[in-house]
N, C-alpha and C positions, 0 to 999 in steps of 0.2 A: 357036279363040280369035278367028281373023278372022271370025268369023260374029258373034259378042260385041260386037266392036269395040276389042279389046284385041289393043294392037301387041306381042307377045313384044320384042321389043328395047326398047321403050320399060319396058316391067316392068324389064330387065333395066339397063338404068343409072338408075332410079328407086331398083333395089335397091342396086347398085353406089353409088349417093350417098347412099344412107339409111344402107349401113353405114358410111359415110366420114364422115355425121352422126356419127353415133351413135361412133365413134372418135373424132372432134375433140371432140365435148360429152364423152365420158369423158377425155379428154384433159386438157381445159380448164376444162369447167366440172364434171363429176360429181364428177373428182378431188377439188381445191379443196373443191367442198360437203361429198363425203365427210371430207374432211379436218376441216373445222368439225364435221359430226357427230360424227365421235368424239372431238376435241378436246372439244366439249361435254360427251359421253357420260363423257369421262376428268372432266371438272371435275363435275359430276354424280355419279361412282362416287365422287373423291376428297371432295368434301362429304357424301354419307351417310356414305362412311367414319369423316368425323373428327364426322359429328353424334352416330355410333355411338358411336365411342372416350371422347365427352364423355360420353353418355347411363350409359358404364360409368362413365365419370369418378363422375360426380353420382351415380349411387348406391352408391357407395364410399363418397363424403365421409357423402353419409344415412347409410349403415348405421355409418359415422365417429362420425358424430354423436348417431345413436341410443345405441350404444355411451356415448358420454359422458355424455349427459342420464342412462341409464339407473345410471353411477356415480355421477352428482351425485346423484339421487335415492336410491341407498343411502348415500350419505357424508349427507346428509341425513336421512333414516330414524335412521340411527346416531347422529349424534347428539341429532335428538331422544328416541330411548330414552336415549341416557347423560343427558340433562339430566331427563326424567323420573324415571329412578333415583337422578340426585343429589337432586332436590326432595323423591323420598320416601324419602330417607338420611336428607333434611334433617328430614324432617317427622316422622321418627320418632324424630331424635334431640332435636327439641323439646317431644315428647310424653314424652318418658320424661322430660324436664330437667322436664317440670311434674309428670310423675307424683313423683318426684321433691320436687321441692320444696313438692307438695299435703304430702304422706306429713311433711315436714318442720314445714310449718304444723300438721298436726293436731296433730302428737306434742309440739310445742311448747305447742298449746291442751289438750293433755291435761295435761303435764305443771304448766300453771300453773293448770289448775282443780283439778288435786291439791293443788297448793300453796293454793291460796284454800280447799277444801275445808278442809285439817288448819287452815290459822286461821281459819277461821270456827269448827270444834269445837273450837280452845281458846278462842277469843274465848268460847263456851258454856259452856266447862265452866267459863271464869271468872267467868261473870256467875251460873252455876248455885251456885256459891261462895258466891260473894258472895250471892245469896239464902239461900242455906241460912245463914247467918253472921246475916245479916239477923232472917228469921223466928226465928233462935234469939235473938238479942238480944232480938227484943222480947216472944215466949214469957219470958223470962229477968225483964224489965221490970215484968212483969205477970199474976198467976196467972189462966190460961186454965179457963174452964170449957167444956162441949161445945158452946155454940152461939159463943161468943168461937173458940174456934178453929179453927170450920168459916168462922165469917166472915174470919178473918187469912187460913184457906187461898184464897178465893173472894176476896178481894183481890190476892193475888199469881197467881195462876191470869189474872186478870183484868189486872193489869198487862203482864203477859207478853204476852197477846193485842194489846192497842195498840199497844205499839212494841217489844217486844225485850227489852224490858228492863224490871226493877221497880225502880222511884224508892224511896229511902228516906223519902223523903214518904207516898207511895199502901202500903207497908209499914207504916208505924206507923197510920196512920189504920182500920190494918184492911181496908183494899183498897176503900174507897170513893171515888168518884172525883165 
């Protein structure tokens, strides 16, 4: 090593002061730094930890939450079928109140054009009377021969036509108008 030019003793307290380094810097300073490292490393573990514990937190409250949206949304559903079922409670018990009350009208217009019907045929059969009574009077009045009485019938035949009715006028005259 003397051929080198490296003095063995001088290696030897070079080395001797490098470990004496190297124990005062762990002493002094590596300690201390280590210290901060893992004081860091501790504050680092303990914020994932509690970023962790939130992260469960928050999707607790979500699934919380889903949870409730998802009964507001059947409490919702439900009652719009009950209000749907009441509208067509409602709507069928307004259909029947007019079927109903149709069924009422008709039978009402039945029954009073039965009743306009029988007076309208007596109102008939009085006027039909009353012609017959008529025509006989004046057959009675006056001896008919076959063309006088085909004319008296063609008169009242013919009053009837115009309005309803034969006048005791358009009767005697023979039914000429």
């Amino acid at each position: 090593m003397e051929q080198l030019g490296i003095d063995p003793k001088f290696i030897l307290v070079q080395a001797v002061g490098f470990i004496i380094l190297v124990f005062i810097l762990s002493k002094y300073a590596f300690g201390p730094l280590l210290g901060l490292l893992q004081q860091r490393q501790d504050t680092i573990r303990h914020s994932l930890d509690e970023a962790e514990s939130r992260r469960v937190e928050m999707e607790r409250l979500q699934h919380e939450y889903e949870a409730r949206l998802a009964k507001i949304e059947d409490e919702a559903r439900d009652k719009i079928q009950a209000a749907v079922k009441e509208a067509q409670a409602a709507r069928d018990e307004i259909i029947a109140r007019a079927h109903a009350d149709s069924e009422t009208i008709v039978q009402r217009g039945n029954e009073s054009m039965a009743r306009e019907r029988t007076k309208a045929l007596a109102e008939m059969r009085d006027q039909i009377a009353e012609l017959a009574i008529q025509a006989a009077s004046q057959v009675v009045q006056r001896s008919l021969d076959g063309s006088s009485h085909a004319a008296l019938i063609d008169g009242v035949i013919a009053g009837i036509g115009q309005n309803g009715a034969v006048s005791p006028s358009t009767a005697a005259s023979g039914g000429t108008v």
